[in-house]
DRENZADO-382537 format. One line per 10 residues: their letters; for each residue x, y, z negated of C-alpha. Coordinates in steps of 0.05 Angstrom, whole numbers, plus 5000, padded with zeros to 4 digits. Each point is the difference from the previous one (the first is absolute). Example, Ala and Ser with C-alpha at 12.3 -4.5 7.8 and 13.67 -1.06 7.14 Angstrom:
AS> 5246,4910,4844  5027,5069,5013
This chain:
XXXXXXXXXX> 3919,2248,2126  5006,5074,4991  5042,5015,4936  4995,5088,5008  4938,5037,5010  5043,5057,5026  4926,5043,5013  4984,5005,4916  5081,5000,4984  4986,4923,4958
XXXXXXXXXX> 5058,4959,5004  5018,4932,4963  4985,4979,4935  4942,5068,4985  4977,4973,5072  4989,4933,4968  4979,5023,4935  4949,5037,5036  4975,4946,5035  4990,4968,4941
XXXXXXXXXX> 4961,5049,4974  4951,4999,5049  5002,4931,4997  4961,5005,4926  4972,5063,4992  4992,5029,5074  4949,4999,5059  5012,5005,5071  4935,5033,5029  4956,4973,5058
XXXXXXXXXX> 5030,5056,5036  5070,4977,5021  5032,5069,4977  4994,5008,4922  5026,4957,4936  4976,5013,4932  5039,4997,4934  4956,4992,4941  5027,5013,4922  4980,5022,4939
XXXXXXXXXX> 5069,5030,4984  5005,5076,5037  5068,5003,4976  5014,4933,5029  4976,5027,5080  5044,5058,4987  5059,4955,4993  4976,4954,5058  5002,5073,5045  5057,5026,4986
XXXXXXXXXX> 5031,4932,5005  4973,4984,5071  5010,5078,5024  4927,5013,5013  4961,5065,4987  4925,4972,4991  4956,5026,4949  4975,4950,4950  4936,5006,4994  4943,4958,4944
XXXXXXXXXX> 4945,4950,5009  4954,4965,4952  4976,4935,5004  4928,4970,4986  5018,5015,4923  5015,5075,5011  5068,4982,4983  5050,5042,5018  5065,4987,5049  5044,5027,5050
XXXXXXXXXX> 5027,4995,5069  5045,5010,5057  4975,4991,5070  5051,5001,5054  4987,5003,5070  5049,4971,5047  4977,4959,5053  5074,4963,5014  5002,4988,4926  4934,4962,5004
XXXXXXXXXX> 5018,4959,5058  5060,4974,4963  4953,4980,4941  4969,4959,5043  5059,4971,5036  5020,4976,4929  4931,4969,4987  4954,5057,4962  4932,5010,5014  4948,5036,4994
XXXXXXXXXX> 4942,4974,4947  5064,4953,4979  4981,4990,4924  4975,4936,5015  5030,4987,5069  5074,5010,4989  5042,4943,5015  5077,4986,5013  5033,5067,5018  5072,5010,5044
XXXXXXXXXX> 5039,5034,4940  5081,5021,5004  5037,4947,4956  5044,5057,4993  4956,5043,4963  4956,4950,4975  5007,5014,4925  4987,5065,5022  4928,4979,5025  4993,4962,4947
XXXXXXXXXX> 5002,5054,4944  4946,5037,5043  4961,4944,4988  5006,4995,4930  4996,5074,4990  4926,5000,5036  4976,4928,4988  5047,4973,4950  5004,4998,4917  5048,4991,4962
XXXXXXXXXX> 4976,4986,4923  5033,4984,4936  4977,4963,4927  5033,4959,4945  4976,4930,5012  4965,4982,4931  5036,4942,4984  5074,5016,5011  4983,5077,4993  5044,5014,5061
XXXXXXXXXX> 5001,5051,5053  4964,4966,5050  4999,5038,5076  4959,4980,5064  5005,5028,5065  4916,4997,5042  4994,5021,5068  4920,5004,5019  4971,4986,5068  4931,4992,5037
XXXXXXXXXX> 5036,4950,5048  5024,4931,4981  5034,5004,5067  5040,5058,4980  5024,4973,4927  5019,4929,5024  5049,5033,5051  5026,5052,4959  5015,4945,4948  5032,4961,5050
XXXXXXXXXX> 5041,5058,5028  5023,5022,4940  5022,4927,4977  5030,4992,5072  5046,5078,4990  5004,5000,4932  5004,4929,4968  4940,5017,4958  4935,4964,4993  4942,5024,4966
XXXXXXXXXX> 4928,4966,4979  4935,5012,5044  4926,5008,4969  4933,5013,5033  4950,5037,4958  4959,5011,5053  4990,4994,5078  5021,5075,5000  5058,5000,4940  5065,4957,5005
XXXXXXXXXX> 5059,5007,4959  5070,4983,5004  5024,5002,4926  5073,4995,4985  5020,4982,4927  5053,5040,4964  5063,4968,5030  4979,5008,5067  4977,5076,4983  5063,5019,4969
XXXXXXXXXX> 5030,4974,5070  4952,5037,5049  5012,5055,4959  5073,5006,4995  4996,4997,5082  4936,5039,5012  5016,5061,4944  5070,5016,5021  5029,5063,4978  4968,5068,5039
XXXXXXXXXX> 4947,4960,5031  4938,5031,5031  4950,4981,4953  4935,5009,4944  5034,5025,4939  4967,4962,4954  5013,4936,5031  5067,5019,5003  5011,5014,4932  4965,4939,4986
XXXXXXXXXX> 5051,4962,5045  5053,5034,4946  4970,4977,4945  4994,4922,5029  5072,5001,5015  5016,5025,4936  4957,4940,4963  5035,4936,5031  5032,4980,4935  4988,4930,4981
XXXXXXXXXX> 4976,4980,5082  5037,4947,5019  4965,4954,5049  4944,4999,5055  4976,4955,5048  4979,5058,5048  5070,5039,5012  5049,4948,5031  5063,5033,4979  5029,5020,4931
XX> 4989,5070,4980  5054,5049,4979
C-alpha cells in the first residue's frame, strides 16, 4: 500500500489523518480528479493546508438551510486513485464498508474520524453527580461502524457499543473508560487536528479521577 503521496508532499500520520478526514466529512466527485473537504471551522481548513502543504483556496457553500460552511477541493488525480485503492467511494455515505487502513498510523485515521464524524460529550450523571464522558462516532453505513469497531478492538484492545437509529445513522458509542483510552492514543501531543476536539481531549484526560474499571478497555490504564 502506498504510505507517501510524494505529488501533494503528504506523508505518514497527516497522510492518514487526512484520510480520515475525508473518510467523515469529504466527497470524492463522479469525476475521478477532485476530493472535497467540508467544515464549518475556516480556521480549522487553514490548519488542514498548511499542514498538508497545499495552496487551494477555501471557498463556502450553503446547504438546503442557507447555512453556511466551507471547503477545500483538491485536485489530484493519483491522490484519488489511492482513495480508492483503500476502499473510498464516491456517493459512499451509505456505501462505505471495510477500508485497507496503515496499522501504523491508524490512531492517526482515527482522530480524522472523530474530528469529522465523531463527538465527544461530557455531564455529571445525576445520581453519583460525576463527570461522566462518552466518545460517538456517526455513520450512514452499518457496514462501516461494525468494522471500525472491530478494527479498533482488534489494534487497540478497545471495544465500544453499536446502535441503529435509523437505516441511514449507526453509532459506535464508547463509554468514558474506553474514551479516555482512544483519546490518550488518538490526541497525542502536536497532532494534526480540530482544536476544539482537542482541547476537549485535554480536558477528558484531565477528569479520570475516581475511573477505575471498564469492561471495554482490556488493559489497566495509567
Amino acid at each position: 500500500m502506498p504510505y507517501k503521496r510524494k505529488d501533494l508532499n503528504i506523508t505518514g500520520p497527516n497522510l492518514w489523518y487526512l484520510v480520515g478526514l475525508i473518510t467523515s466529512d469529504g466527497c470524492l466527485s463522479s469525476d475521478g480528479r477532485h476530493i472535497d473537504i467540508t467544515s464549518k471551522d475556516y480556521e480549522f481548513l487553514k490548519k488542514v493546508k498548511t499542514a498538508m502543504q497545499i495552496s487551494n483556496k477555501i471557498g463556502c457553500k450553503y446547504n438546503y438551510k442557507k447555512q453556511r460552511a466551507f471547503r477545500i477541493q483538491i485536485g489530484n488525480k493519483n491522490f484519488y486513485n489511492f482513495l480508492l485503492l483503500i476502499g473510498l467511494t464516491p456517493n459512499k455515505s451509505l456505501t462505505i464498508r471495510s477500508l485497507n487502513v496503515s496499522c501504523k498510523c491508524f490512531v492517526d485515521f482515527l482522530r480524522g474520524l472523530i474530528d469529522g464524524d465523531g463527538c465527544l460529550r461530557r455531564w455529571i450523571h445525576p445520581s453519583n453527580k460525576r463527570e461522566q464522558w462518552s466518545l460517538r462516532i456517526y455513520s450512514g453505513s452499518g457496514v462501516f461502524i461494525k468494522w471500525l469497531n472491530n478494527i479498533t478492538g482488534y489494534l487497540l484492545n478497545i471495544n465500544g457499543k453499536i446502535y441503529k437509529e435509523t437505516d441511514r445513522r449507526w453509532i459506535l458509542k464508547y463509554g468514558k473508560m474506553a474514551a479516555k483510552e482512544i483519546i490518550r492514543q488518538c490526541y497525542y501531543k502536536n497532532c494534526l487536528g480540530l482544536d476544539r476536539k482537542i482541547k476537549l481531549s485535554q480536558e477528558c484526560l484531565d477528569s479520570y479521577k475516581g475511573w477505575s474499571k471498564s469492561k471495554t478497555v482490556s488493559y489497566a490504564l495509567p
